[in-house]
N, CA and C of each residue as an Amber inpcrd file, in Angstrom:
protein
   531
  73.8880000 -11.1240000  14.7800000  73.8440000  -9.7740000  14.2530000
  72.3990000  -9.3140000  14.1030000  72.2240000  -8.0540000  14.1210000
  70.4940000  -7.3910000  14.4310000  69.8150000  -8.3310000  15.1660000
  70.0180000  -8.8250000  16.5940000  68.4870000  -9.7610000  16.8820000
  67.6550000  -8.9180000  16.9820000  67.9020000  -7.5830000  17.2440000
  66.6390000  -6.6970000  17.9300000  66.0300000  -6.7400000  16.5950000
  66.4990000  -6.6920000  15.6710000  65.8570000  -6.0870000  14.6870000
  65.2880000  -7.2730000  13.8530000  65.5140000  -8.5270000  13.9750000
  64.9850000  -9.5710000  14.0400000  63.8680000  -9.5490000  14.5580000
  64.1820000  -9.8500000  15.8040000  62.9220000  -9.4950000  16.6110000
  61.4370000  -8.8010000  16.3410000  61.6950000  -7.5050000  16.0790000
  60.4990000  -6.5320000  15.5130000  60.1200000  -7.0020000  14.5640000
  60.6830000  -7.3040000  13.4080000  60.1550000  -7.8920000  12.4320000
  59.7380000  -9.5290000  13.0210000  59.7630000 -10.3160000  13.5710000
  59.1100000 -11.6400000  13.9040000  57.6780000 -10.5390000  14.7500000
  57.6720000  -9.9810000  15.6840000  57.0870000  -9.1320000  16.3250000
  55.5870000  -8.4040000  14.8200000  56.1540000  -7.4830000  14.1930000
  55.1960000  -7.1630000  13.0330000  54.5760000  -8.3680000  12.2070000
  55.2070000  -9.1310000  11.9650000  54.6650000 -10.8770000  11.3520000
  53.3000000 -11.1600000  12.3450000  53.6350000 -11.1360000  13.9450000
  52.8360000 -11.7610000  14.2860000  51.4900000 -10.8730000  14.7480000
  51.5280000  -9.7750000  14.5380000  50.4860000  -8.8090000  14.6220000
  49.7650000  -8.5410000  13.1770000  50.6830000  -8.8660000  12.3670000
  50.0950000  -9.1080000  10.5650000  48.8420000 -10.4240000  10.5320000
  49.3860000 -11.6470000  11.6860000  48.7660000 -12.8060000  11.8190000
  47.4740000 -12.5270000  12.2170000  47.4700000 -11.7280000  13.2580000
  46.5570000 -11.1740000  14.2080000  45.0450000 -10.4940000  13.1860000
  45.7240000  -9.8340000  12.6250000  45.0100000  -8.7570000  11.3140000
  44.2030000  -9.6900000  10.0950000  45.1760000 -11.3100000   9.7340000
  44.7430000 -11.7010000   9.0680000  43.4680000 -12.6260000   9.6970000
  43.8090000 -13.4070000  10.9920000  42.5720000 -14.0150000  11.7460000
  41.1960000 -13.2850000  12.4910000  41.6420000 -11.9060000  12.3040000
  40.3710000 -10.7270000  12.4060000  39.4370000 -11.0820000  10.8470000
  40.4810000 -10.8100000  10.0360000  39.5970000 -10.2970000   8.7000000
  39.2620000 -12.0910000   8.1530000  39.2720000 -13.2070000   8.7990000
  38.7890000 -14.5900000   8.3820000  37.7080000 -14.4790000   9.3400000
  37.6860000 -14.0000000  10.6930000  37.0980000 -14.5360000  11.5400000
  35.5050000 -13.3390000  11.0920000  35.9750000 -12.2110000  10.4240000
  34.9950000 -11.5890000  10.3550000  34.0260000 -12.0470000   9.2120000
  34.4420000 -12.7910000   8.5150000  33.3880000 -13.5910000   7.3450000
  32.8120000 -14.6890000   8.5390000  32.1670000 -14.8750000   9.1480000
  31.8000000 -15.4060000  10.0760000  30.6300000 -15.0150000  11.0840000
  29.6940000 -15.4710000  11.0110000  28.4940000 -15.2880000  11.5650000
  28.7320000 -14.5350000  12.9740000  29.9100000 -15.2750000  13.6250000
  29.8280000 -14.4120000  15.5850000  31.2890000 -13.6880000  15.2790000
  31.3210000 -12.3580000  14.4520000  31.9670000 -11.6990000  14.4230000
  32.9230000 -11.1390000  15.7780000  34.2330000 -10.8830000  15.5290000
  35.0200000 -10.1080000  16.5700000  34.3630000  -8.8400000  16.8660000
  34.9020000  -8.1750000  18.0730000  34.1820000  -6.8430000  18.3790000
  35.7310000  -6.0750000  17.0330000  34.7400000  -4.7430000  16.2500000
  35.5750000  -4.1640000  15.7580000  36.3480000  -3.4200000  15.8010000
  36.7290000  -3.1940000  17.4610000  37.7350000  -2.8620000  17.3860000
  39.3680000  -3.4650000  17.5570000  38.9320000  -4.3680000  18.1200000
  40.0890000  -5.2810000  17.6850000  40.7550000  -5.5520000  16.3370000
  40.1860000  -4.8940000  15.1380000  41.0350000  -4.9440000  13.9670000
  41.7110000  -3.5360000  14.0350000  41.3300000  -2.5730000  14.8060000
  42.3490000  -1.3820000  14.8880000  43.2710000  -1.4290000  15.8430000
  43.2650000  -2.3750000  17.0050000  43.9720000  -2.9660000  18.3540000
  45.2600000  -3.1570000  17.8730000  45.1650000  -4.6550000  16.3590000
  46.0620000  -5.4110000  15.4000000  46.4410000  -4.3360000  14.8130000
  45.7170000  -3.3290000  14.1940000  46.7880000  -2.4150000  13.3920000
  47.6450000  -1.5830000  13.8350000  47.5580000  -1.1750000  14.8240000
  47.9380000   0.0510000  15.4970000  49.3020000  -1.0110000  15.9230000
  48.9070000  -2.0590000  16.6380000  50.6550000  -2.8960000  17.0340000
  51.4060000  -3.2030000  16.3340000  50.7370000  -3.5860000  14.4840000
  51.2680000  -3.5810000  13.2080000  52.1280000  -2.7570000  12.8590000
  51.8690000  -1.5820000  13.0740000  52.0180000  -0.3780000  12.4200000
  53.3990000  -0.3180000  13.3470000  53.1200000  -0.1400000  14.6460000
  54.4070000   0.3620000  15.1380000  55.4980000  -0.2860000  15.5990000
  55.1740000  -1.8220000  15.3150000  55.8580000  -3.3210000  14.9460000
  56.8660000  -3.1470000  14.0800000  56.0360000  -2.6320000  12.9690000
  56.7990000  -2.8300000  11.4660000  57.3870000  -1.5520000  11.6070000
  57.1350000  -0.3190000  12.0070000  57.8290000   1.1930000  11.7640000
  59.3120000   0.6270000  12.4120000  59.1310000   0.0790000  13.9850000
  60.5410000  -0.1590000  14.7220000  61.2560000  -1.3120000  14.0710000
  60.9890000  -1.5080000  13.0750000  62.3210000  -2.6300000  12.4980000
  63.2050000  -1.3500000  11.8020000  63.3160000  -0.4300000  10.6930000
  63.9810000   0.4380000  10.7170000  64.5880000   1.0510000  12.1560000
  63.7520000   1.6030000  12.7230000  64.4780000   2.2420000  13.6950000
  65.0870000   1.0960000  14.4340000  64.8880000   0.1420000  14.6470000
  65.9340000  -0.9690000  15.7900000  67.1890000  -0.9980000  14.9440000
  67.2010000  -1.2270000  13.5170000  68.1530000  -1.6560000  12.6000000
  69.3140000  -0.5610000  12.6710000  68.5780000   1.0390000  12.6470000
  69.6550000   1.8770000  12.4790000  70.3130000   2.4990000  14.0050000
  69.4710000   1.8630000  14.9800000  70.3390000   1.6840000  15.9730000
  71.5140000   0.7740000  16.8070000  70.8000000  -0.9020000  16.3470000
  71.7320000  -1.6770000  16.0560000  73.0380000  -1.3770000  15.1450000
  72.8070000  -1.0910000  14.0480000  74.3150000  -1.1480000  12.7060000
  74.2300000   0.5760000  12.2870000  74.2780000   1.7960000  13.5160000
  73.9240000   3.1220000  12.8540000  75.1970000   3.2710000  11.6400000
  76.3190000   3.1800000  11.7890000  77.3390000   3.5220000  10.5520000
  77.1810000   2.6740000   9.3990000  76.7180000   1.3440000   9.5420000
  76.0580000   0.4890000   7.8460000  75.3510000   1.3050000   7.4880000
  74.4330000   1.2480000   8.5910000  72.6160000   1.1960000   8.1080000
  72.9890000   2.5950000   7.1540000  73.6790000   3.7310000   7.5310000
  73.2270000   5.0990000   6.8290000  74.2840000   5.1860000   5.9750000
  75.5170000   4.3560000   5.3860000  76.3860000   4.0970000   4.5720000
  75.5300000   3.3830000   3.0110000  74.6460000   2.5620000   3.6090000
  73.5570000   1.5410000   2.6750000  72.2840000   2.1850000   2.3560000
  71.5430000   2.3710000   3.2820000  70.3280000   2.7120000   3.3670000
  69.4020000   3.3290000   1.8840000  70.5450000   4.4030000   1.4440000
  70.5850000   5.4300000   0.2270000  70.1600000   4.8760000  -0.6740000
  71.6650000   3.7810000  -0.9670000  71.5970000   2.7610000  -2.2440000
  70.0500000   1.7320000  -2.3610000  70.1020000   1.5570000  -1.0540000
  68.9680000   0.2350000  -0.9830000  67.9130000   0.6500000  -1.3390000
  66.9920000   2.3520000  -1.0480000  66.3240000   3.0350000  -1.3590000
  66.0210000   2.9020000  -3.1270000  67.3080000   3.2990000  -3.4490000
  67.0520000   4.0880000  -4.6320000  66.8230000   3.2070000  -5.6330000
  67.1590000   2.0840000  -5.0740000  66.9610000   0.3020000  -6.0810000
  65.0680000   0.2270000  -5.8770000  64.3620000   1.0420000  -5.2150000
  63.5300000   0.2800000  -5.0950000  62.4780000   1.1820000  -6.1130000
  61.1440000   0.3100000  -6.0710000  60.0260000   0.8550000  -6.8520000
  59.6010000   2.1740000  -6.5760000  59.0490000   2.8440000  -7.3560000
  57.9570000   3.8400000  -6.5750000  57.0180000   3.4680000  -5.8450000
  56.3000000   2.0720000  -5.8070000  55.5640000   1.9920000  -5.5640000
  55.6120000   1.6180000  -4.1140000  57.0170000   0.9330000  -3.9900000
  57.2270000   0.7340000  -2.1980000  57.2870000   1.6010000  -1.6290000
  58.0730000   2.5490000  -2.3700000  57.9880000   3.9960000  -1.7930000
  56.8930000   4.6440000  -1.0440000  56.1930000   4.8540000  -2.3450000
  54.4630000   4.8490000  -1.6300000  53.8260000   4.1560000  -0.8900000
  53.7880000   2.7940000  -0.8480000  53.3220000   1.9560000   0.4720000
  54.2610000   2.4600000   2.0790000  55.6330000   2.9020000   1.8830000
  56.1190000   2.6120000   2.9590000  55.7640000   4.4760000   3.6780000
  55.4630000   5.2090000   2.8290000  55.1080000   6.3370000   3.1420000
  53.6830000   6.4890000   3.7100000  52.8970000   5.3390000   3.4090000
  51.3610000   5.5940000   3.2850000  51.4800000   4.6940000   5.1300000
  52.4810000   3.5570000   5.3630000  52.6060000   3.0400000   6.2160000
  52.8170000   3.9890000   7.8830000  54.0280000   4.4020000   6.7100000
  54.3300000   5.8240000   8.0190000  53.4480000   6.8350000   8.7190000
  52.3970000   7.1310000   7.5480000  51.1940000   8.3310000   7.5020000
  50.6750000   7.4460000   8.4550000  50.3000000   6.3040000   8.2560000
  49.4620000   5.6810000   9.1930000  49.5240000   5.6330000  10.6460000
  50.9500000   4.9710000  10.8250000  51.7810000   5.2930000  12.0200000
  51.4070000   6.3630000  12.2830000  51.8210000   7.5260000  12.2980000
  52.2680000   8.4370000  12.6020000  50.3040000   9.2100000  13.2210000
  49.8800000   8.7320000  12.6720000  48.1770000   9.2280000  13.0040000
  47.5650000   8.2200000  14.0980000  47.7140000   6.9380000  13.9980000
  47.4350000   5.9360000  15.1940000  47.9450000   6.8620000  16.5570000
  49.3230000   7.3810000  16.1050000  50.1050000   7.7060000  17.1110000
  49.2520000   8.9020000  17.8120000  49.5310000   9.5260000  16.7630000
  49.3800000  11.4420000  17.2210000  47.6080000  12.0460000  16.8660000
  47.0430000  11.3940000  17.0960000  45.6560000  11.6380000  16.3710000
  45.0300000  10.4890000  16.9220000  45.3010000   9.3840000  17.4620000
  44.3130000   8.0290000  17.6950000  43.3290000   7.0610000  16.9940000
  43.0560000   7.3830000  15.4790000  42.3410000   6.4520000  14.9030000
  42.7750000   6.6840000  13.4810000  43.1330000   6.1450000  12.3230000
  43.5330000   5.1400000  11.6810000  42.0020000   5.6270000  10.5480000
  41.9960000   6.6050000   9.4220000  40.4120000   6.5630000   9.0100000
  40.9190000   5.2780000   7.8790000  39.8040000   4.6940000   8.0540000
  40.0530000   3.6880000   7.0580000  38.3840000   3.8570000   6.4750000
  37.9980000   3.2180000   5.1020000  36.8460000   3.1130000   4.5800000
  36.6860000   1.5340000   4.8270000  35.4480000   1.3650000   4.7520000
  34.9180000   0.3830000   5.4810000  33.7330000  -0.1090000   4.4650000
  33.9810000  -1.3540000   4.0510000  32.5350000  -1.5490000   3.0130000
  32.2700000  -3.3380000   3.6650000  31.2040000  -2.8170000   3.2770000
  30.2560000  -4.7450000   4.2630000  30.1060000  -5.6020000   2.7130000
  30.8940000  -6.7860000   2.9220000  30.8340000  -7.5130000   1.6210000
  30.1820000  -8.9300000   1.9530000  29.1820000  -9.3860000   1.0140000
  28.2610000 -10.3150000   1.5490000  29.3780000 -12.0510000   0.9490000
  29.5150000 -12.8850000   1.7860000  30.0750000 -13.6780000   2.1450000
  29.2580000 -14.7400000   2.5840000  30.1340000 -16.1850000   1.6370000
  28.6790000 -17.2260000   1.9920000  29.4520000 -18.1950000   3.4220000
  28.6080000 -18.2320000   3.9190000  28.2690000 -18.9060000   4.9900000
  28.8830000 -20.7050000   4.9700000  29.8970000 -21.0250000   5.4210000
  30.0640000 -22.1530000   4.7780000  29.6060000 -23.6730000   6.2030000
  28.6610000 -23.8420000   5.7390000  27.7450000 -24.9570000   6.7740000
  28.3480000 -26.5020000   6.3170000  29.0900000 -26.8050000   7.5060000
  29.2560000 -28.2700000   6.9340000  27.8460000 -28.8400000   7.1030000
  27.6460000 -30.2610000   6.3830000  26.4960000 -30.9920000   6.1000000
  26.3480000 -31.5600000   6.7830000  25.2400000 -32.4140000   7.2450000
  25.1230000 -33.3080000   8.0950000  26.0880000 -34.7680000   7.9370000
  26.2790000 -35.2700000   8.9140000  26.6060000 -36.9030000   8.4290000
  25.6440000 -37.4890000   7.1640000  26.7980000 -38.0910000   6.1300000
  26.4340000 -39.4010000   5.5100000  25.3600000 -40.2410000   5.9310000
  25.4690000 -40.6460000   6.5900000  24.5570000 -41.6950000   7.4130000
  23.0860000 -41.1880000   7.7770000  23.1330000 -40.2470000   7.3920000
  21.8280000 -39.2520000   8.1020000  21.2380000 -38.3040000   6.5480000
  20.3940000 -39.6390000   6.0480000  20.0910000 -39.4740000   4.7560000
  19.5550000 -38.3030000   4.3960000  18.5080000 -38.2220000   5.0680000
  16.9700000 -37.4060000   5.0080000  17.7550000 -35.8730000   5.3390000
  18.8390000 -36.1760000   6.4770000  19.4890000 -34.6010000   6.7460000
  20.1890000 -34.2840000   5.7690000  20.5280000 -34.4820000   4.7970000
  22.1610000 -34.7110000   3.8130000  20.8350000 -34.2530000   3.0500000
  19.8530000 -34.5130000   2.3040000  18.9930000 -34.4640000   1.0780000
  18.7050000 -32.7980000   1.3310000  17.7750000 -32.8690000   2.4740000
  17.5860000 -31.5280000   2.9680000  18.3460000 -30.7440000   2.8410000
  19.8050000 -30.8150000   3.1600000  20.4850000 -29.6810000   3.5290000
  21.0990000 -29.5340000   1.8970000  21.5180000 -30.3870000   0.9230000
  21.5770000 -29.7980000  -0.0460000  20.7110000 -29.1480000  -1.5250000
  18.8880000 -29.4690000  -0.6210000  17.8490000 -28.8030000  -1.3590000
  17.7440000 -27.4970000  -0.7550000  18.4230000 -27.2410000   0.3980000
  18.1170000 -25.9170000   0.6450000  19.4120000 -25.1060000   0.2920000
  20.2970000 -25.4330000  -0.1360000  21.5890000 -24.8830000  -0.5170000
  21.0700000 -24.9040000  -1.8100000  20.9290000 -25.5090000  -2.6270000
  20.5530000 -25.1100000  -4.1330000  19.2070000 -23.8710000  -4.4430000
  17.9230000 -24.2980000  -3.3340000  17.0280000 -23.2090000  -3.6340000
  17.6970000 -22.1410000  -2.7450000  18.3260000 -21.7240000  -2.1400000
  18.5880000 -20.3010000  -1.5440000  19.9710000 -19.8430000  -2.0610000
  20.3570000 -20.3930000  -2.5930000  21.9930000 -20.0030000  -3.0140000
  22.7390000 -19.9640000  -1.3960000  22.4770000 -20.7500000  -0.1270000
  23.0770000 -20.9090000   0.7090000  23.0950000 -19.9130000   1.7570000
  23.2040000 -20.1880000   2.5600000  23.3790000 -18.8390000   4.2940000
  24.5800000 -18.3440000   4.0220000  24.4780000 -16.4030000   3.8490000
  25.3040000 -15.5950000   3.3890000  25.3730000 -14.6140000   5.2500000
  26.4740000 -13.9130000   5.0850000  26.4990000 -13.2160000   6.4030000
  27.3470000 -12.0380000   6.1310000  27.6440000 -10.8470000   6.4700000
  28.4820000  -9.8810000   5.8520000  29.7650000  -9.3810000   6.6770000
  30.4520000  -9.3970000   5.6860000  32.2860000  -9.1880000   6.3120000
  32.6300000  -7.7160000   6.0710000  33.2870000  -6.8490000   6.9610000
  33.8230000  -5.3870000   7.2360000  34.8300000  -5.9060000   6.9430000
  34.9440000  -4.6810000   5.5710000  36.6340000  -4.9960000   5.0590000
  37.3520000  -3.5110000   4.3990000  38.2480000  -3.4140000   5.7480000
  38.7780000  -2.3710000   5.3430000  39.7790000  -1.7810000   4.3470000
  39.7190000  -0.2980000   4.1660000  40.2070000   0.1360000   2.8320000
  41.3200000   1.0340000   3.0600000  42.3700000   1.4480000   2.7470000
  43.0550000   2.6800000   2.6900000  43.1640000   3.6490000   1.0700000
  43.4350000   4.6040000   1.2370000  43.8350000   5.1070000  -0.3450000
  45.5620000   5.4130000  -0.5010000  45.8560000   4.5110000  -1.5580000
  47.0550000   4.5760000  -2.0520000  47.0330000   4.5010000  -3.0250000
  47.9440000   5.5180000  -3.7980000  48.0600000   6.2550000  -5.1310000
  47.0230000   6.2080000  -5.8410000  46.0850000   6.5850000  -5.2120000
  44.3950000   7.4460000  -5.6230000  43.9740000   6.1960000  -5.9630000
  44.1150000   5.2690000  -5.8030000  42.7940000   4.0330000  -5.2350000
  42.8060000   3.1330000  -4.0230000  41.9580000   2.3910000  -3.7730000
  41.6280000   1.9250000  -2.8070000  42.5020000   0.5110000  -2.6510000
  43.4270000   0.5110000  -1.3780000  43.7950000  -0.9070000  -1.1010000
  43.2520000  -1.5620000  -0.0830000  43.4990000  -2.8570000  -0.2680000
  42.7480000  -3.2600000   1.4130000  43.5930000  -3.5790000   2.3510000
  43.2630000  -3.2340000   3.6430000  44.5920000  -2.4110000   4.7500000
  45.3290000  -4.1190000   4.9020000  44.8840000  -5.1070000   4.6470000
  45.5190000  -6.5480000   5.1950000  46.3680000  -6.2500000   4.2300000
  45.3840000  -6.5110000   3.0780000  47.1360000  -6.7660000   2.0050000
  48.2260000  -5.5690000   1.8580000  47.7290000  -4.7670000   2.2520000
  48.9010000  -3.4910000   2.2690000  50.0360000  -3.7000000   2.9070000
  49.5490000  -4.0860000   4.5390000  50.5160000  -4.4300000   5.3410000
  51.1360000  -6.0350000   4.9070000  50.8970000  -6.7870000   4.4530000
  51.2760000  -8.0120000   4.3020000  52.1220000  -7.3980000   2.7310000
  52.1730000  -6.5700000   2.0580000  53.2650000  -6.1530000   1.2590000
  54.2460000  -5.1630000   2.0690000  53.9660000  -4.3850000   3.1290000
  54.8840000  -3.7260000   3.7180000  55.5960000  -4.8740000   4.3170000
  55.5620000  -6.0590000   4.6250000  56.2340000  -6.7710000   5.7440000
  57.0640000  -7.7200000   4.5860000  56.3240000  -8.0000000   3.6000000
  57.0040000  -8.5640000   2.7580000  58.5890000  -7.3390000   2.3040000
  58.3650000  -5.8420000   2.0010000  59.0730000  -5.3440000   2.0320000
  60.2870000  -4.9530000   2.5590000  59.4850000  -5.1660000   4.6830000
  60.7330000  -5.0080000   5.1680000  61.4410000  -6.4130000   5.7670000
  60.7480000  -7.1680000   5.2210000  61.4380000  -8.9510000   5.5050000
  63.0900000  -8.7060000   4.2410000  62.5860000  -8.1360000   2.7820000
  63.3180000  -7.8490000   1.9000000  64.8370000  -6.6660000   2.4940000
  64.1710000  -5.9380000   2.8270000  65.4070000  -4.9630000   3.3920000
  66.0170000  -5.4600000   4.5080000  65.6250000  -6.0630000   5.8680000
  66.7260000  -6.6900000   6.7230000  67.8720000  -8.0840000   6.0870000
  66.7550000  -8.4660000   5.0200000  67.7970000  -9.7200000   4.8670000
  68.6640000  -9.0090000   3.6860000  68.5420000  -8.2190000   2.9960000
  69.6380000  -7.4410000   1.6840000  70.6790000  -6.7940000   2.6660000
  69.9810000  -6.1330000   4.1080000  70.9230000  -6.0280000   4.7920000
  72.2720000  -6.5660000   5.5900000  71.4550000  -8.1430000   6.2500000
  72.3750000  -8.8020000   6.2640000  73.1920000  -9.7740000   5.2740000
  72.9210000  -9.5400000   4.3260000  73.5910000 -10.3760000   2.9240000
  74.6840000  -9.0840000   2.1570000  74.1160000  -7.9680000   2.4840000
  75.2830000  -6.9720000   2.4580000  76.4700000  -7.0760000   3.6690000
  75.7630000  -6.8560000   4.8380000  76.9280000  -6.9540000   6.0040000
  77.1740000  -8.5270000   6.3970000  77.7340000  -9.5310000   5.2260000
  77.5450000 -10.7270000   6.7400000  78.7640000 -10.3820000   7.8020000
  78.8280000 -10.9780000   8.9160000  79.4170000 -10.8970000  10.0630000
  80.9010000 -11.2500000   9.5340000
């Protein structure tokens, strides 16, 4: 029952993955080119939009029998994420870029040490980690505005997916086969 809609959602998971190994890889001295974190969002975005739409084409007489109820159980606040999700969508789409705010956050540098065995290197490397407070490098980390403050676009989407992981499976635990 729903694979398609299975599917999209395994599909949005793995473009969420994508988004999260951008924003690790960007604390990191040989940064990704940046646009590849709008590449990940933009497939995010319309990953996660088509699990609704696969769902209410798969089960159209459930899906809009339920849909109402399932809604009205929920927070305001999903509400607002799943609206702010859509806005997003819907501008990737029809407009081409995604404004996001963008702030450079300084991030330490994490240098493994030399070998044990390699005295004189091991001494060194942790006299120069104590007098410099360590090799720092700076991470682009993007922002959206939801409900008049600032979220950061990973965890947004990693609560939208958590959201709609929540609604296919209430769905199928409402309809089992």
């Amino acid at each position: 029952m729903i694979e398609l809609t299975k599917d999209r959602l395994e599909e949005a998971r793995f473009f969420l993955g994508q988004l999260r190994q951008h924003k690790a890889r960007e604390a990191k001295p040989n940064k990704p080119p940046p646009e590849h974190f709008r590449y990940y969002l933009n497939a995010f975005l319309n990953a996660a939009q088509g699990v609704t739409w696969v769902l209410k084409k798969e089960e159209p007489k459930k899906y809009k029998a339920w849909i109402g109820s399932w809604k009205a159980q929920r927070a305001e606040a999903e509400a607002a994420l799943r609206a702010l999700m859509k806005d997003m969508r819907h501008t990737s789409v029809h407009e081409g870029r995604i404004k996001t705010t963008i702030r450079s956050e300084e991030v330490p540098i994490i240098v493994a040490p030399p070998s044990p065995y390699q005295v004189h290197a091991l001494r060194a490397h942790a006299l120069s980690l104590r007098q410099s407070g360590g090799p720092w490098t700076s991470s682009d980390v993007h922002y959206v505005q939801l409900n008049g403050s600032e979220q950061e676009v990973v965890a947004a989407c990693e609560q939208h997916l958590d959201h709609l992981t929540k609604l296919v499976q209430d769905f199928v635990d409402k309809h089992p086969k």
